[in-house]
C-alpha positions in Angstrom: 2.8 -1.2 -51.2 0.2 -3.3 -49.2 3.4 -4.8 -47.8 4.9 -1.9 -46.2 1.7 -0.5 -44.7 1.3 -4.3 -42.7 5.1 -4.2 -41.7 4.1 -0.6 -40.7 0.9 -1.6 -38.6 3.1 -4.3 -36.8 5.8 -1.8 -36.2 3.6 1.1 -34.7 1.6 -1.4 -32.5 4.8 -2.9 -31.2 6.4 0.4 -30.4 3.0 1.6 -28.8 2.7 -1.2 -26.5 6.5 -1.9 -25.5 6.0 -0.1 -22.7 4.1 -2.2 -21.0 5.2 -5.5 -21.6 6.6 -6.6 -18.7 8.8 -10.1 -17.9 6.8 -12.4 -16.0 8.3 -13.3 -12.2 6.5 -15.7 -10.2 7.5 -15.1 -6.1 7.4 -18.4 -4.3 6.9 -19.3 -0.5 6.4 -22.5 0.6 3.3 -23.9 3.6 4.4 -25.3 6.7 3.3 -27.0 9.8 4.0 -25.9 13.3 3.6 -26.7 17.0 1.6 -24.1 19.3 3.6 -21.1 19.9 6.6 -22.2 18.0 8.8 -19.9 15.8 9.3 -20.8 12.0 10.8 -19.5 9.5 10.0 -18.9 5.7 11.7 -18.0 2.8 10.6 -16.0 -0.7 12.1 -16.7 -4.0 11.6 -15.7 -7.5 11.8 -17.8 -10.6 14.6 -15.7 -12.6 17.3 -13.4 -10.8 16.2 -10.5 -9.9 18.0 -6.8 -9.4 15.0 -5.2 -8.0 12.4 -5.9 -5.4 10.2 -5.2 -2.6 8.5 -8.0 -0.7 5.7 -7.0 1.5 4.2 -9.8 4.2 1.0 -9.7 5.5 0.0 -12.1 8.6 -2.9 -11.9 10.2 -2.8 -13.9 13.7 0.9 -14.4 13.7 3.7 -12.5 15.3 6.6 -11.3 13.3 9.7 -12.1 15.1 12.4 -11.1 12.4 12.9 -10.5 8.7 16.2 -10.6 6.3 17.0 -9.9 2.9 17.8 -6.2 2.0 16.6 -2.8 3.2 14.3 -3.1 6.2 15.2 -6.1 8.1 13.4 -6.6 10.9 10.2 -5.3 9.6 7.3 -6.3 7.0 8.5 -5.3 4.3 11.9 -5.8 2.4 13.7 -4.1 -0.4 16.7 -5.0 -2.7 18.4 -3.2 -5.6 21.5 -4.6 -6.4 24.5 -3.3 -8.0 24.9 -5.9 -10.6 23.8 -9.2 -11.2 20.5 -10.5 -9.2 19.1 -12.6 -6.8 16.4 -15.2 -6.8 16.5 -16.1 -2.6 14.5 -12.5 -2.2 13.7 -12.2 1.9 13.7 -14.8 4.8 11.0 -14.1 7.5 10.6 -15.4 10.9 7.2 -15.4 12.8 5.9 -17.0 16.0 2.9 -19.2 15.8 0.0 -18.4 18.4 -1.0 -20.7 21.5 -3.8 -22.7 20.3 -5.9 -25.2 21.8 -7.0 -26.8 18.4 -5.3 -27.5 15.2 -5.4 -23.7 13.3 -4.3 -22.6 9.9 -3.2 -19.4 9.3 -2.5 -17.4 5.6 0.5 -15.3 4.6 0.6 -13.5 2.0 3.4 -12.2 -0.2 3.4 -9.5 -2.6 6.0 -8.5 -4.8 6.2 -4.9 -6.5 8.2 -2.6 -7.8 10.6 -6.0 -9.7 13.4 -5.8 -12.5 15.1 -8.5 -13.7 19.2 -8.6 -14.2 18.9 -5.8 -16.7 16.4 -3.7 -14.8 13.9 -4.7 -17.2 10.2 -3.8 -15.5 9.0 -7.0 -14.2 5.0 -7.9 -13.2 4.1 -7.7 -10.0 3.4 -11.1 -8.1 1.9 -12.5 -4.9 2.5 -15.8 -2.8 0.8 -17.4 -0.1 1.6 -19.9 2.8 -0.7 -21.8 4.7 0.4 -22.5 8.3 -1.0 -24.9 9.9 -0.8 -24.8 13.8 -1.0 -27.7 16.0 -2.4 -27.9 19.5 -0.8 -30.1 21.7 -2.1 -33.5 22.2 -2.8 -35.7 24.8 -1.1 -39.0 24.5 -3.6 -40.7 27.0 -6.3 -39.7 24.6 -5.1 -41.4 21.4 -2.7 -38.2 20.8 -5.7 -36.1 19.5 -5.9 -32.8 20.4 -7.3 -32.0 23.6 -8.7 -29.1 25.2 -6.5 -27.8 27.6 -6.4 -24.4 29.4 -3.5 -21.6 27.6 -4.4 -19.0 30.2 -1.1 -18.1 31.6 -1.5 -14.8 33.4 -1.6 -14.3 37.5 -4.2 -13.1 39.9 -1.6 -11.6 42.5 1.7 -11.0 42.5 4.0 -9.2 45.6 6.9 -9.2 48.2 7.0 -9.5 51.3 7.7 -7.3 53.2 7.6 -4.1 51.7 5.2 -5.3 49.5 3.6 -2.9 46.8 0.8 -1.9 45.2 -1.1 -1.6 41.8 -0.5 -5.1 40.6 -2.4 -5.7 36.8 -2.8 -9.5 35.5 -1.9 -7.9 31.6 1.1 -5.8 33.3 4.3 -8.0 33.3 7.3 -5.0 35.0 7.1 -3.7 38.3 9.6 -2.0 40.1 9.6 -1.5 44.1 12.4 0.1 46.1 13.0 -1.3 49.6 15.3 -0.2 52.5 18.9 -1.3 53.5 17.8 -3.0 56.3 15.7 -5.2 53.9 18.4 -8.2 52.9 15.5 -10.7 51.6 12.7 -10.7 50.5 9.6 -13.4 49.7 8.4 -12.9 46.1 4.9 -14.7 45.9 2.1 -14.9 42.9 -0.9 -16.6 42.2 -1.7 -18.0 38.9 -4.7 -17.2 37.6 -5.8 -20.1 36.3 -5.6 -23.6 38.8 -3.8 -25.8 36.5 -0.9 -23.3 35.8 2.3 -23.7 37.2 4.8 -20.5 38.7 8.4 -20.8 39.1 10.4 -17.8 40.2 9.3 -17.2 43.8 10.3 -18.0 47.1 13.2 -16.2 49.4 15.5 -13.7 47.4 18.6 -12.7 48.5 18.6 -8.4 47.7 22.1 -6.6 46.6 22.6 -3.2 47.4 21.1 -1.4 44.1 19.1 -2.6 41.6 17.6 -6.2 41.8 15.4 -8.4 38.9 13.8 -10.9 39.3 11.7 -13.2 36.5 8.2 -15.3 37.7 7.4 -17.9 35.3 3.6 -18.9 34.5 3.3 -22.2 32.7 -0.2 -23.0 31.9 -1.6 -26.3 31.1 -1.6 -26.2 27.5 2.8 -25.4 27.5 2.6 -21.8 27.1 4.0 -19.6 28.9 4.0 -16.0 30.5 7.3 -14.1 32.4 6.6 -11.3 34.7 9.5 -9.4 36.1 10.3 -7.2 39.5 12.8 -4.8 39.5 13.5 -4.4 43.2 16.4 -1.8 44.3 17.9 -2.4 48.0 19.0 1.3 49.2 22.3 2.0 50.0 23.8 2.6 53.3 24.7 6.0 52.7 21.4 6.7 50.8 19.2 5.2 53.6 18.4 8.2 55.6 16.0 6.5 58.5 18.8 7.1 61.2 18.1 10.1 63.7 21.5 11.8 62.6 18.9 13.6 59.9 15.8 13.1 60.8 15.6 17.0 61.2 15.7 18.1 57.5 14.4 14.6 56.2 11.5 15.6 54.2 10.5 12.7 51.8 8.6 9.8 51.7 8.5 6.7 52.1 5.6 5.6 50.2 2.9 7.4 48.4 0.1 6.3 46.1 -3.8 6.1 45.8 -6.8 4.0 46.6 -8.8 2.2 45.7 -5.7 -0.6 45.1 -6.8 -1.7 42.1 -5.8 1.6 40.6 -2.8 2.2 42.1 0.5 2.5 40.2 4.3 1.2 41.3 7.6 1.9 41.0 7.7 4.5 44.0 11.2 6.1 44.8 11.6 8.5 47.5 13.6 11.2 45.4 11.4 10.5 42.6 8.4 13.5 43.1 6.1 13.3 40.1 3.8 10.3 39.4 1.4 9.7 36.6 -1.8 7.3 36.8 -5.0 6.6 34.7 -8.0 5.7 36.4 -11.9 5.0 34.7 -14.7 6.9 34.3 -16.5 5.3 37.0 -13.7 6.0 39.3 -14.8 9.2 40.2 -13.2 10.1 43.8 -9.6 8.5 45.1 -8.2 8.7 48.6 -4.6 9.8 48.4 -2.4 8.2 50.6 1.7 9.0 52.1 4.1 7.6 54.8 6.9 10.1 55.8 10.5 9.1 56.0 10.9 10.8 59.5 7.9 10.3 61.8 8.5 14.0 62.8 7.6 15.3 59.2 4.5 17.1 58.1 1.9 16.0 55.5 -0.6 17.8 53.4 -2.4 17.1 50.2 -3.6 13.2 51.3 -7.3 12.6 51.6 -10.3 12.2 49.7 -10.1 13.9 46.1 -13.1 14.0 43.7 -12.0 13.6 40.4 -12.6 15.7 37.2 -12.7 14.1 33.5 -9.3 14.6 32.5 -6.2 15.5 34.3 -6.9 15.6 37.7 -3.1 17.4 39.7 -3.0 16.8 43.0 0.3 17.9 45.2 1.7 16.4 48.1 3.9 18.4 50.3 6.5 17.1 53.1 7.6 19.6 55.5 10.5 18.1 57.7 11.3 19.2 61.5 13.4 21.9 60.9 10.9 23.4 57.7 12.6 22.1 55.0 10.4 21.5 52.1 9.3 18.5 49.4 6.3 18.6 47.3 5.2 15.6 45.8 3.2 15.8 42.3 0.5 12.8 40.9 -1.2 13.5 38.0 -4.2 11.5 38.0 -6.2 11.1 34.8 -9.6 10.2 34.6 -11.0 8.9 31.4 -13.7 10.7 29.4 -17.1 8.9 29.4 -17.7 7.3 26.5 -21.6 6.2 25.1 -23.0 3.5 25.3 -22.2 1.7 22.2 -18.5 2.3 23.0 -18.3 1.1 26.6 -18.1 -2.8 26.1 -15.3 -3.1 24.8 -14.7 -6.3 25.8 -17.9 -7.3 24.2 -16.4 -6.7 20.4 -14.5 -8.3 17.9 -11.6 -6.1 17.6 -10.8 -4.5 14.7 -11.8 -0.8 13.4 -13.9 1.5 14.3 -12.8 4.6 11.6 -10.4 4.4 8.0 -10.0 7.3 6.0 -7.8 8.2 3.3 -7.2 11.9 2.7 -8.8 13.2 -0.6 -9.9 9.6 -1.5 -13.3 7.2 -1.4 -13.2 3.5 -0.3 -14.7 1.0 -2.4 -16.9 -0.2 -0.9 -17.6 2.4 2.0 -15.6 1.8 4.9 -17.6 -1.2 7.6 -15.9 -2.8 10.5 -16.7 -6.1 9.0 -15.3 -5.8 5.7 -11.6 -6.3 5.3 -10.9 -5.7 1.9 -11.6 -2.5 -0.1 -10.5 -1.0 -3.8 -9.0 2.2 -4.5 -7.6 3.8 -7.6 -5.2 6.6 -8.2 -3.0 8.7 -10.6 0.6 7.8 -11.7 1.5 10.8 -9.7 0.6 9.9 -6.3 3.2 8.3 -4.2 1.7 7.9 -1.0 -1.4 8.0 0.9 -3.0 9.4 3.7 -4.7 7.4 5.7 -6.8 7.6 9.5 -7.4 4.5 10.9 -8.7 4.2 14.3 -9.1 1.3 16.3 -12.5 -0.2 18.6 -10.3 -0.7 21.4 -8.3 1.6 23.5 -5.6 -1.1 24.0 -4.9 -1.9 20.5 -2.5 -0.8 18.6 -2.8 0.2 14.6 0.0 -0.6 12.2 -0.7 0.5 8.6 2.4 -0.9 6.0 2.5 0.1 2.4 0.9 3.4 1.9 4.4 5.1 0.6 6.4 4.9 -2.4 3.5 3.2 -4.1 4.5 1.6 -7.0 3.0 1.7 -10.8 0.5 -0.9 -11.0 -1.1 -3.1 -8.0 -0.1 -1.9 -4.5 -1.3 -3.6 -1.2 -1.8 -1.3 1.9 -1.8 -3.7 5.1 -4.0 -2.2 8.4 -2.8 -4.3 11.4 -4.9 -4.2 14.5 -3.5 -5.9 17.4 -4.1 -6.7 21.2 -0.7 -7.8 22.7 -3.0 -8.7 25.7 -6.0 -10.7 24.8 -3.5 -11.9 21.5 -6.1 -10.8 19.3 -5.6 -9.9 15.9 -7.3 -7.8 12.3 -6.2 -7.3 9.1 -7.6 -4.9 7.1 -6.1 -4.8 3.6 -6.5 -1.8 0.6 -5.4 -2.8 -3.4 -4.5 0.2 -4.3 -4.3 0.2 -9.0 -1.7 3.1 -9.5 -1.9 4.2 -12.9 -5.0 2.5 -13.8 -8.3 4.7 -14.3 -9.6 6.0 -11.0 -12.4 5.2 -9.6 -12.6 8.9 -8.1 -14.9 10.4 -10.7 -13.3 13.7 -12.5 -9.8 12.4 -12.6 -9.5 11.4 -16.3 -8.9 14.3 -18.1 -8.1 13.7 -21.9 -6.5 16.9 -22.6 -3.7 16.3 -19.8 -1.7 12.8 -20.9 -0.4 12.9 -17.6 -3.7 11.7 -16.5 -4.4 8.7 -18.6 -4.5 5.2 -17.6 -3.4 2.1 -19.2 -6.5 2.3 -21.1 -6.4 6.1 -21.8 -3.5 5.2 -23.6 -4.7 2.0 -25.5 -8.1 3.9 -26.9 -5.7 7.0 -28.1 -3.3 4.9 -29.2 -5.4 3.0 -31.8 -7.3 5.9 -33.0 -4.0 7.6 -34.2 -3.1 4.1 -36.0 -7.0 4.2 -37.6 -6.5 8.0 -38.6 -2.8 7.2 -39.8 -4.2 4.2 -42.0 -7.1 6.1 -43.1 -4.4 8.6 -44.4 -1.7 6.3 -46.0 -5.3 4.9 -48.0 -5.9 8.4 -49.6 -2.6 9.1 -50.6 -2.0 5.5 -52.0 -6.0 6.1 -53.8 -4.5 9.4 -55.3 -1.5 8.4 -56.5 -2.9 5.2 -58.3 -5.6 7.5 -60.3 -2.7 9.4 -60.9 -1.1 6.9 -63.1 -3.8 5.3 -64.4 -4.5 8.5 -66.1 -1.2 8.7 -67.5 -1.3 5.8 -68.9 -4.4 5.6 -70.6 -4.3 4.7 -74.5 -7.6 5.5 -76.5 -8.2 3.5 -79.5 -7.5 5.5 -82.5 -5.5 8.5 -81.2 -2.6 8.1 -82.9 -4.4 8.3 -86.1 -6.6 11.1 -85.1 -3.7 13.5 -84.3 -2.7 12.8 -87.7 -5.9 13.4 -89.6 -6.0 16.7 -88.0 -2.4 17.9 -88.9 -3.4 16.6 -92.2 -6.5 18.5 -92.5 -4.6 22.3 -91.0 -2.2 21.7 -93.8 -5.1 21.2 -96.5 -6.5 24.6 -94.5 -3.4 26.5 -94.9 -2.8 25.9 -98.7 -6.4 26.3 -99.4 -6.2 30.0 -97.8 -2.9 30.5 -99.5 -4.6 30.0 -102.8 -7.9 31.7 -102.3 -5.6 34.9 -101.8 -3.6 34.8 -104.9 -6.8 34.0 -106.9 -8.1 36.9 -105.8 -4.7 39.7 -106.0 -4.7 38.4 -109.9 -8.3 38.3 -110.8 -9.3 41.1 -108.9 -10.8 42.9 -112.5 -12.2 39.5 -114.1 -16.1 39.7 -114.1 -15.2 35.3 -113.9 -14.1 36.3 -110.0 -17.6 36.1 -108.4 -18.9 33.3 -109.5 -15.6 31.2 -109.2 -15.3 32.3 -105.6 -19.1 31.7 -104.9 -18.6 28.0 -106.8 -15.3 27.2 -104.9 -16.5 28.7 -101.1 -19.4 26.6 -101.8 -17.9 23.4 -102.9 -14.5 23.5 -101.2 -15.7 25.2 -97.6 -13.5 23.4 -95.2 -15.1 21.7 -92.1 -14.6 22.7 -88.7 -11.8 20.1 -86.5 -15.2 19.0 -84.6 -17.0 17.7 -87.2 -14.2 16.4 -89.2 -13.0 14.5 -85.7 -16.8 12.8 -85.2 -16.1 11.9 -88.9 -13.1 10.3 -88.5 -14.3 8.4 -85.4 -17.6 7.3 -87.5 -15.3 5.7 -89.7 -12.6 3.9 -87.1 -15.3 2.3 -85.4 -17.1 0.5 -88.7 -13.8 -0.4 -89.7 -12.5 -1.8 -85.8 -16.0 -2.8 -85.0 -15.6 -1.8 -81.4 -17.3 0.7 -79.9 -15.2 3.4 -78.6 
């Protein structure tokens, strides 16, 4: 019996805990090292085929160029069920290594989730990393250690001439300009910002009739480089209305923008009538200016404008010779002040400056400075909500990972990036799905639907304790049971057979006593016979005959019963 209730033990706990015993994948990715600004490739693997996967990357200070490998190329994150069969070569990314002027490493990390081996068997989740180490360039007169030359790569100026336009930004790289048909060449010039750069790409261009690019070059000292392009459309014949034939009804322009330069935007077209531009706070009136196409048209709307916060419309109307009509919209946008904690931007590290998740608490409470929080959730939440704002106005907030999360550990990704400065934050969330919350209240013991892992475990061995405790009793019962049924007292054989001896004596004595007493009924002998023989021959009650009897077995045994 002790046998069956062990085997039984064994059994329960196995089936309580089968489900979640898991196969054990290891993801692999291997370190590299890399020349400044070079792409590079990676690959992830597992240790045993898998039919099931998703592969999340996370890496801070690199650009992703491409990914491969199942659902999702292209991005950060790749997925694979299979058919049949499985895979061990699980996704291939490619990333591009940042200009450096010292030797940098960077870390990738891998995480794999949501795994099942060839028979769709649950499989733990795993996580990889890569260092990357990046190399500066060296100097070969200098022993071939590093040196410390200059990556900036950007221009101070860049223009045509003639027809030159306006609103030229170092950190803008497109600009489009549209010149007359008269206008067969052009000289494309630009300034690099930085002495020791190199540009390539300007000099005489021949123009086309129609659309025109052109590509300027920066090399800087350090090898990197920098491509600008001009988008310059020549006019055609037919659409160059300059000749006096219509001079009458010609009522657009030729140019238009604002002052002060710095501010002003490009890409004019004549038939193109509405224009959008965003100017500071500071900034708080701009002069509007406009050339006609006809010297004999009429302009109104130019001038000095003072400038509300916000959308500021201003209209420009051309009225040709003969009073037909064009009107000419910019809308000119003036940003909001800000206080004085948020104007230097330039002055901070960037990252965040808000991240919330609906309905949820980080762990720890959100800081710009700390990168890494906790959060835990039900089994039946599959995504999350989540606000994340960024400390500059020209960065750019990527969040990967906050849907289908996946039973177990989950890692939310919050990139924060500057394609201009090249500066880069990751902020990272572990979310524990199915584990207990660390939002207070969310445990409830009479919904199972709520319980964690450990939920689970603490029920599950109290109903093994109160089914032991049980199997105990009834094993305790029935083993009193037969203990009584099988007890033998010394002597009882004998005793049942003193007292059917002695209700036999009883019976014949009475039987006697009766016919005595039909047949003597007159004697004057009757009275004392009967007196003599009740006396004498009065039988003893089965009580004290029994002590008696057990008087005498226990002199004769010697044993006390």
């Amino acid at each position: 019996m002790r046998k069956k209730i062990i085997i039984g033990s064994i059994l329960f706990f196995i089936l309580l805990f089968t489900q979640y015993i898991t196969a054990n994948a290891q993801i692999a990715s291997q370190s590299t090292q890399v020349n400044s600004g070079e792409q590079f490739s990676i690959a992830v693997t597992s240790d045993i085929s898998l039919s099931a996967y998703t592969i999340q990357a996370n890496y801070p200070g690199l650009e992703l160029v491409n990914s491969s490998g199942g659902t999702g190329a292209g991005t950060a994150t790749i997925s694979n069920a299979l058919a049949s069969g499985g895979t061990t070569s699980l996704a291939t990314f490619t990333f591009r290594a940042p200009t450096v002027s010292k030797d940098t490493q960077y870390t990738i990390t891998f995480s794999g989730s949501g795994m099942g081996d060839e028979n769709l068997n649950p499989v733990a989740n795993s996580q990889s990393t890569s260092t990357i180490t990046v190399k500066a360039p060296s100097n070969p007169g200098n022993g071939g250690e590093t040196n410390s030359k200059s990556t900036e790569a950007r221009l101070s100026n860049l223009g045509i001439t003639p027809n030159d336009f306006s609103g030229f930004r170092r950190d803008t790289t497109t600009y489009t300009v549209e010149v007359p048909n008269d206008v067969s060449k052009v000289k494309i010039y630009a300034t690099p910002l930085d002495s020791k750069a190199t540009v390539s790409g300007t000099g005489t261009v021949t123009l086309k009739e129609g659309a025109n690019s052109f590509k300027i070059t920066v090399t800087a000292e350090a090898g990197n480089t920098k491509t600008y392009t001009l988008n310059i459309t020549r006019v055609s014949a037919t659409d160059d209305t300059d000749d006096s034939e219509n001079e009458e009804s010609e009522a657009r322009l030729k140019n238009l923008g604002i002052k002060p330069e710095e501010y002003d935007f490009s890409g004019f077209k004549r038939d193109t009538t509405s224009y959008s531009v965003e100017v500071p706070n500071e900034v708080t009136e701009i002069e509007v200016y406009a050339e006609p196409v006809s010297s004999k048209a009429q302009i109104t709307g130019t001038g000095t404008i003072t400038l509300n916060e916000g959308v500021n419309k201003v209209e420009v109307k051309v009225t040709a010779e003969d009073g037909t009509e064009m009107v000419y919209t910019l809308e000119i946008t003036r940003v909001a002040s800000t206080t004085n904690e948020e104007e230097p931007e330039t002055n901070k590290e960037l990252g965040l400056s808000s991240l919330n998740i609906k309905n949820f608490s980080l762990s720890p409470k959100f800081d710009p400075e700390t990168y890494e929080y906790t959060l835990g959730i039900r089994n039946d939440i599959d995504s999350l909500e989540i606000e994340a704002k960024a400390n500059n106005s020209n960065a750019t907030v990527e969040i990967v990972g906050n849907e289908n999360l996946k039973d177990g550990e989950n890692i939310i990704t919050i990139l924060v990036s500057n394609a201009e400065t090249e500066e880069y934050a990751t902020y990272q969330i572990i979310v524990n799905k199915n584990a207990e919350s660390e939002v207070a209240g969310t445990v409830d013991w009479t919904k199972p639907s709520t319980w964690g892992l450990k939920e689970k475990i603490i029920v599950g061995v109290a109903v093994l304790l109160v089914i032991i405790i049980i199997v105990a009793i009834i094993i305790k019962i029935k083993l009193a049971k037969k203990e009584d049924e099988d007890l033998d007292l010394p002597g009882a054989e004998e005793l049942d057979r003193a007292l059917a001896e002695h209700q036999e004596l009883e019976d014949e004595t009475k039987g006697q006593d009766e016919e005595f007493i039909e047949t003597s009924e007159n004697d004057n002998q009757y009275n004392d016979y009967y007196t003599n023989s009740v006396e004498q021959e009065k039988p003893k009650s089965d009580i004290e005959r029994a002590q008696e009897y057990f008087e005498s077995y226990t002199k004769r045994k010697g044993k006390h019963f």
